[in-house]
Backbone bond lengths (Angstrom), bond angles and torsions (degrees), N, CA, C in turn:
res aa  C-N    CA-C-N  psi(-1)  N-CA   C-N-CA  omega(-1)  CA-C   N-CA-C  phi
1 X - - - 1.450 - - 1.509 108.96 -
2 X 1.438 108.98 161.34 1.527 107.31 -170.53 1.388 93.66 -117.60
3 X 1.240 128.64 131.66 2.242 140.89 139.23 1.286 103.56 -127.07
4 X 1.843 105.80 120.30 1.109 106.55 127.42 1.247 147.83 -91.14
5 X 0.892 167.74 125.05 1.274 153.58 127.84 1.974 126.07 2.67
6 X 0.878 132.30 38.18 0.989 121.34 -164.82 1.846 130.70 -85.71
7 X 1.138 101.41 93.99 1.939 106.57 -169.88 1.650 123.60 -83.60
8 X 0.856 148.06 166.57 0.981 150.31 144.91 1.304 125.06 -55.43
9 X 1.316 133.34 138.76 1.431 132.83 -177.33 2.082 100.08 -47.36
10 X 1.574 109.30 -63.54 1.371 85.44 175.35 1.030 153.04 -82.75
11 X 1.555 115.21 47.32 1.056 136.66 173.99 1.538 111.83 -108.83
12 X 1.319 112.74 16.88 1.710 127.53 -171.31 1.747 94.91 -111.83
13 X 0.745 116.69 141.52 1.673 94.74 158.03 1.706 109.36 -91.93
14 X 1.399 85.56 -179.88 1.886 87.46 -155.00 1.501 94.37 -76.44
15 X 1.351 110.93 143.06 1.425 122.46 144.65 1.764 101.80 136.63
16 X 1.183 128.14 -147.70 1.274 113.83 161.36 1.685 136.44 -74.18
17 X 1.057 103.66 137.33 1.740 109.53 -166.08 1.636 104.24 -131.67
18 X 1.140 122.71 144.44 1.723 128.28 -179.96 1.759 89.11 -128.84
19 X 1.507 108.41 129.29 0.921 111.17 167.83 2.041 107.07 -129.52
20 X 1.416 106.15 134.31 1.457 127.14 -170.11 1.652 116.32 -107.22
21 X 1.553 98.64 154.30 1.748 82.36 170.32 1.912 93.80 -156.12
22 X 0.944 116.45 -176.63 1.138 115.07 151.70 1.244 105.19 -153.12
23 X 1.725 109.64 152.76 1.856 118.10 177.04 1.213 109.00 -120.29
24 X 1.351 101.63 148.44 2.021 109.94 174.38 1.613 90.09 -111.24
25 X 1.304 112.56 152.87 1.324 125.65 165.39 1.900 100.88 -111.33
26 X 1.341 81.89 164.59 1.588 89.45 167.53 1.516 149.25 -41.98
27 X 1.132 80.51 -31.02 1.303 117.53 168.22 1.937 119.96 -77.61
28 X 0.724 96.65 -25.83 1.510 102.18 173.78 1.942 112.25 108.39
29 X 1.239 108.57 1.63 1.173 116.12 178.58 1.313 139.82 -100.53
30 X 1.717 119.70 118.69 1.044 105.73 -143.54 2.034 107.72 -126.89
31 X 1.088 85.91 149.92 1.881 94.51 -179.35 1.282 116.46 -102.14
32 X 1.396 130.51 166.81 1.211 133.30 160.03 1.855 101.65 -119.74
33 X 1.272 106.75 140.27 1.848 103.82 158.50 1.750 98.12 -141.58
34 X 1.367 103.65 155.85 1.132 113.93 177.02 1.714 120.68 -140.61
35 X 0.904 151.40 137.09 1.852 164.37 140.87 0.993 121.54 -49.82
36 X 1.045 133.31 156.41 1.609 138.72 109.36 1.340 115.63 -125.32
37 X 1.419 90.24 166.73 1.582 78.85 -175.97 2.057 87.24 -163.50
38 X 1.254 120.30 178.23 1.372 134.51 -168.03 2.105 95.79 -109.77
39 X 1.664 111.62 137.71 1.199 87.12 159.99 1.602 82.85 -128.35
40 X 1.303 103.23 146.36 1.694 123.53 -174.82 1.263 103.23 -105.36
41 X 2.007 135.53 140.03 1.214 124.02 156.51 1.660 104.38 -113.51
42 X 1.624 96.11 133.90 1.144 104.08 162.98 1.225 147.44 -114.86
43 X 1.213 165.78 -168.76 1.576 149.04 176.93 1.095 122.88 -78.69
44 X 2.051 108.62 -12.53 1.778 109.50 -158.78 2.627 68.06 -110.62
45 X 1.123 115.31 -21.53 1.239 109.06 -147.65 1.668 92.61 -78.05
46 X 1.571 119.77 -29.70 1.093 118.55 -173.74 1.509 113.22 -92.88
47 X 1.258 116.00 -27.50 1.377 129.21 171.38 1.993 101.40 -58.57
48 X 1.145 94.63 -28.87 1.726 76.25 179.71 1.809 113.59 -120.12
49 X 0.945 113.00 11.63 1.774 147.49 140.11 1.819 101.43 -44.71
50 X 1.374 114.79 -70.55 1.382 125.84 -145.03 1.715 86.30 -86.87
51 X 0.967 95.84 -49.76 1.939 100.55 176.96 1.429 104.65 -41.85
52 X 0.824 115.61 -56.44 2.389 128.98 -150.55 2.086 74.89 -87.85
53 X 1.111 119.64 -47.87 1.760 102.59 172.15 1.551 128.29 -53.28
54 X 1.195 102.29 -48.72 1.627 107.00 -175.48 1.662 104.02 -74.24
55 X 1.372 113.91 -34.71 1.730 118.53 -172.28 1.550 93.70 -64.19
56 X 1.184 122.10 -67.40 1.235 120.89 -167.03 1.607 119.30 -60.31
57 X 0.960 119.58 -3.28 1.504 129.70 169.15 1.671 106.20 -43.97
58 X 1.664 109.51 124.95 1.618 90.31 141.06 1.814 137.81 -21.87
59 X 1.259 81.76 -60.68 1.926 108.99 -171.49 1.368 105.56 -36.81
60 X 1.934 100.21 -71.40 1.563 103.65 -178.02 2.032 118.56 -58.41
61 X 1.462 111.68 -35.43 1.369 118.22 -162.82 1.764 101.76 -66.20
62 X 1.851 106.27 -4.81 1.422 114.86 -168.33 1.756 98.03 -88.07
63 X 0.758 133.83 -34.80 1.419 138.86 -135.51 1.221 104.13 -106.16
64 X 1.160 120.14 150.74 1.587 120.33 -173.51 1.581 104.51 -100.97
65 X 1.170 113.34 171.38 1.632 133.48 -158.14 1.321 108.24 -40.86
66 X 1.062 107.52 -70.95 1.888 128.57 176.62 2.034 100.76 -36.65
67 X 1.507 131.05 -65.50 0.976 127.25 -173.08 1.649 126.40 -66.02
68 X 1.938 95.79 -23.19 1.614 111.14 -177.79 1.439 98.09 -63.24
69 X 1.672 109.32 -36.54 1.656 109.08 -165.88 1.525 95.18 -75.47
70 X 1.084 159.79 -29.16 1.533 156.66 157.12 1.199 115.05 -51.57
71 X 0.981 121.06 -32.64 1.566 119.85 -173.60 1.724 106.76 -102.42
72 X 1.650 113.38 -9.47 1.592 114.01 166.36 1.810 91.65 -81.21
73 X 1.159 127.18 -42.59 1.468 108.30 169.26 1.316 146.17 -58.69
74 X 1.275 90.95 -33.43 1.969 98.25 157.97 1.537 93.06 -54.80
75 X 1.063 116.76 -80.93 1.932 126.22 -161.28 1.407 92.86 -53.70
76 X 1.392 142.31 13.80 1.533 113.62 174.64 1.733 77.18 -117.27
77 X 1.436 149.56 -36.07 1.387 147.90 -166.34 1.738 95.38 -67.97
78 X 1.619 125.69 -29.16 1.057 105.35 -166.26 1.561 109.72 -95.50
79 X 1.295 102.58 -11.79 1.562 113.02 170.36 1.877 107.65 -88.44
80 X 1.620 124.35 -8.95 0.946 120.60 163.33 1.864 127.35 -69.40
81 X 1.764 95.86 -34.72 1.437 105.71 168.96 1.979 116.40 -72.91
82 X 1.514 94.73 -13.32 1.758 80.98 169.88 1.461 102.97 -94.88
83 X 1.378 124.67 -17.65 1.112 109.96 164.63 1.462 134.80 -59.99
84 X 0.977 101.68 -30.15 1.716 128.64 174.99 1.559 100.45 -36.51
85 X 1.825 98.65 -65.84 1.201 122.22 -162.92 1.191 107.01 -67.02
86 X 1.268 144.32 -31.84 1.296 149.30 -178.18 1.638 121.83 -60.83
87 X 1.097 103.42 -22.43 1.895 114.16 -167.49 1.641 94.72 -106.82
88 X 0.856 91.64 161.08 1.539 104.29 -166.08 1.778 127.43 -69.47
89 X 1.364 88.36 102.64 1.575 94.58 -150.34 1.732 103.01 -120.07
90 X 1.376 135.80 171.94 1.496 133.56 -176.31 1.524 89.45 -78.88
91 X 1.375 130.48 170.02 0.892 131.59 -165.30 1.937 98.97 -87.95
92 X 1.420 96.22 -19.40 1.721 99.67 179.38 1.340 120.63 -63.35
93 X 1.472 117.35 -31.75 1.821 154.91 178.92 1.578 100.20 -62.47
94 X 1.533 102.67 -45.70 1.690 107.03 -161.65 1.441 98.75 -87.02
95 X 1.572 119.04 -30.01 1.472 95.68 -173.24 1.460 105.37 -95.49
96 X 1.425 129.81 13.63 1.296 135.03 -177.32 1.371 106.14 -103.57
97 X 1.404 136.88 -25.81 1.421 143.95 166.72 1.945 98.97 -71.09
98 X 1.509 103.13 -50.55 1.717 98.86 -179.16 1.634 121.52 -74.80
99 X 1.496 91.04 3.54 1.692 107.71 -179.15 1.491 93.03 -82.34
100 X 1.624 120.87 -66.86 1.045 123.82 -167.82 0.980 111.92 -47.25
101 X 1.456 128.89 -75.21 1.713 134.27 170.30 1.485 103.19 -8.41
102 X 1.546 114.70 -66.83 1.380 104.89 -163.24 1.482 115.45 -70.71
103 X 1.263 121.27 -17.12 1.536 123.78 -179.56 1.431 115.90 -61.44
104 X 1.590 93.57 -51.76 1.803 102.16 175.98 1.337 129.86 -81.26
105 X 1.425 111.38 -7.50 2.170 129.61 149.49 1.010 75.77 -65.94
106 X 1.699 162.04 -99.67 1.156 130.98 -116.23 1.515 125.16 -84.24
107 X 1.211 96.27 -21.77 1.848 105.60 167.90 1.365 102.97 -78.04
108 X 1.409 156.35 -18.26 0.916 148.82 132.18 1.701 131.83 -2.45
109 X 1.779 103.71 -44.34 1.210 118.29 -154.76 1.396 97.95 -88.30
110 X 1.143 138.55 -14.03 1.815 132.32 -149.75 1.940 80.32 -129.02
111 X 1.135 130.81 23.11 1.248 123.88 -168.53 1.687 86.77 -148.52
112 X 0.907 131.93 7.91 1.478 108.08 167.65 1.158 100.79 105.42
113 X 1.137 132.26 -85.56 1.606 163.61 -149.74 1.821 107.86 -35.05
114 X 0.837 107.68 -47.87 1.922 125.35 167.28 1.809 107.45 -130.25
115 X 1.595 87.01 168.92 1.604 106.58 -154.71 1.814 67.37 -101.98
116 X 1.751 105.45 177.66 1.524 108.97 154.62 1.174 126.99 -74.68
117 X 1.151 118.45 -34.66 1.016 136.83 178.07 1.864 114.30 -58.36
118 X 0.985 115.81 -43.88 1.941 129.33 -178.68 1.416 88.02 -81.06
119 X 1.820 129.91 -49.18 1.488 109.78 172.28 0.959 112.00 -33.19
120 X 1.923 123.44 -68.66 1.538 128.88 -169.42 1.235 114.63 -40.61
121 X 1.263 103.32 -43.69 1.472 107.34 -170.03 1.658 113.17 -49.81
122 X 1.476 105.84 -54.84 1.852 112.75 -154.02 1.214 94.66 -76.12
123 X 1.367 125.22 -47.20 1.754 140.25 167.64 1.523 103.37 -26.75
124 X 1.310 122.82 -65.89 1.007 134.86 167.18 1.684 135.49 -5.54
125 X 1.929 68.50 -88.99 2.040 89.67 -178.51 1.654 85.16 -88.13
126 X 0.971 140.07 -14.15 1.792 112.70 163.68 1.287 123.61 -34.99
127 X 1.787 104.57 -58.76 1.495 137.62 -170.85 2.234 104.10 -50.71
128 X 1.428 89.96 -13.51 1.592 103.30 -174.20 1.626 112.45 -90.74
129 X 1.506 110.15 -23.75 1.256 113.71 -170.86 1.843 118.07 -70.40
């Protein structure tokens, strides 16, 4: 029989990760293989993370054309505050732009817009940038 497992990079936490499996065949014979591999967060990687979150929402897939384009502007303001953070800023600037980001993923959650869980998530690998 065949399972994979198959996840998304952010479902790793960032940095190095080894992922393993082993298969039995029908036969009774069995393998091991194993990975590693690096997961990196970046400012353009989470900016389009938070996008593919809010789109895929119930909430947004509800709304007709005119409101989807309002709610791609929230998600382009919250990818504007990682932009913030990205340009060369005191390190006090950078964690106050990655403060914001994370404040407004979390108002997100009682509004539809993200699960808690996808909050955790961006909150997360933010904390990586």
């Amino acid at each position: 029989s065949e399972m994979c497992i198959r996840d998304s990079a952010y479902t790793f936490p960032p940095g190095s990760n080894t992922f393993s499996a082993t298969a039995t065949d029908i036969a009774g014979n069995v393998d091991h293989g194993s990975t590693s591999f690096t997961v990196k967060v970046t400012y353009a990687s989470l900016c389009n993370l938070t996008i593919s979150f809010t789109q895929s929402s119930a909430r947004y897939k509800s709304l007709p054309p005119q409101q989807q384009a309002a709610a791609n502007a929230l998600a382009a303001q919250l990818c504007g505050y990682l932009s913030t953070a990205q340009i060369t800023l005191t390190p006090t600037q950078k964690a106050q732009a990655i403060k914001a980001y994370q404040y407004v993923v979390q108002a997100l959650v009682p509004m539809g817009w993200l699960t808690g869980n996808q909050a955790t998530t961006l909150v997360t690998l933010s904390k990586s940038l």
